[in-house]
N, C-alpha and C positions, 0 to 999 in steps of 0.2 A: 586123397591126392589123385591129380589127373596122372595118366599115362598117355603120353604123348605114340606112345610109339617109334619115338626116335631119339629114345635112349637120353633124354637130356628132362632134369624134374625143374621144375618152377624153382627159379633164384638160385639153382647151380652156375650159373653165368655160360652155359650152351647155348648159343641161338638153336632155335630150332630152322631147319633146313626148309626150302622151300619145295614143290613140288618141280619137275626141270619144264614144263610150261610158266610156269609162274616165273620163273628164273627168269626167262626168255623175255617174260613181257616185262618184266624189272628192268632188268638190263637195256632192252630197248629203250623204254621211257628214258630210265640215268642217262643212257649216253645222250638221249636227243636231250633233255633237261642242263647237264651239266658240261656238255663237248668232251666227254671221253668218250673213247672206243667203245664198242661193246663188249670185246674181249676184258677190257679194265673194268669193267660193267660187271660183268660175270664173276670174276676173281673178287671184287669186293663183297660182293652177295654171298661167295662162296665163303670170305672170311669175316663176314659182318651179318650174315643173316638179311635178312627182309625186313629190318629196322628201316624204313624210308629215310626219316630225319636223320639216322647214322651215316646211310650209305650216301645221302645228298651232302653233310658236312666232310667226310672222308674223300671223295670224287672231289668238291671243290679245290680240297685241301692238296687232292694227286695235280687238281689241273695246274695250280699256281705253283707244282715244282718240273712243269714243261718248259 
């Protein structure tokens, strides 16, 4: 079994964390991709991992209750 090193094993349902550059460029892209903020950018990364296709369904899903 892998160790990730960040406390979360394959198919426990933990995303694993990204690195806080990687975050940075996440959130960047989502917000210019989907018109949230970055700070909403962040917080969903923070609560959804680095799943792109998650965080791009979740952000649409925030924009359309603006």
């Amino acid at each position: 079994m892998i160790n990730r090193g960040d406390g979360a094993e394959p198919g426990d349902g933990k995303a694993a964390q990204p690195a806080q550059g990687d975050v940075e460029l996440l959130a960047r892209r989502l917000a210019k991709d989907t018109d949230i903020s970055e700070d909403e950018a962040r917080e969903l990364i923070k609560l959804i991992g680095p799943d792109w296709t998650s965080l791009v369904r979740e952000a649409r899903f925030l924009k359309g209750r603006h």
